[in-house]
C-alpha positions, 0 to 999 in steps of 0.5 A: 424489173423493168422502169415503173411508170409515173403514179406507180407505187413502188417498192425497191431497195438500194445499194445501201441496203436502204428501202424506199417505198412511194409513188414515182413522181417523174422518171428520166433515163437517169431514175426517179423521184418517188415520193412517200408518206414521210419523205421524197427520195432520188432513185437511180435507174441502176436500182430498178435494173439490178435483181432482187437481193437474196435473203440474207443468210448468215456466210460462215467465216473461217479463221486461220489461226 
């Protein structure tokens, strides 16, 4: 994904697992502010540049007994 511009809406989702959805606000090289209806988050850079995360799918945990 490449770095949204400044009244772009976007939707991109953190490290956390977090989603954050908004307008860009500004953009710097270290991220950006996006704004949203409820409230105004700092986005880092890092999560434009990673690649969507992939639909969770239950992993399977084998136990030695």
């Amino acid at each position: 994904m490449s770095l949204p511009k400044p009244g772009q809406t976007i939707r991109v989702v953190l490290r956390s697992g977090e989603s954050v959805e908004g307008i860009v606000e500004w953009l710097d090289g270290n991220g950006a502010w996006i704004k949203s209806s409820d409230k105004s988050r700092w986005v880092p850079v890092e999560s434009f540049l990673m690649p969507p995360p992939e639909p969770s799918a239950k992993k399977e945990t084998v136990s030695e007994e």
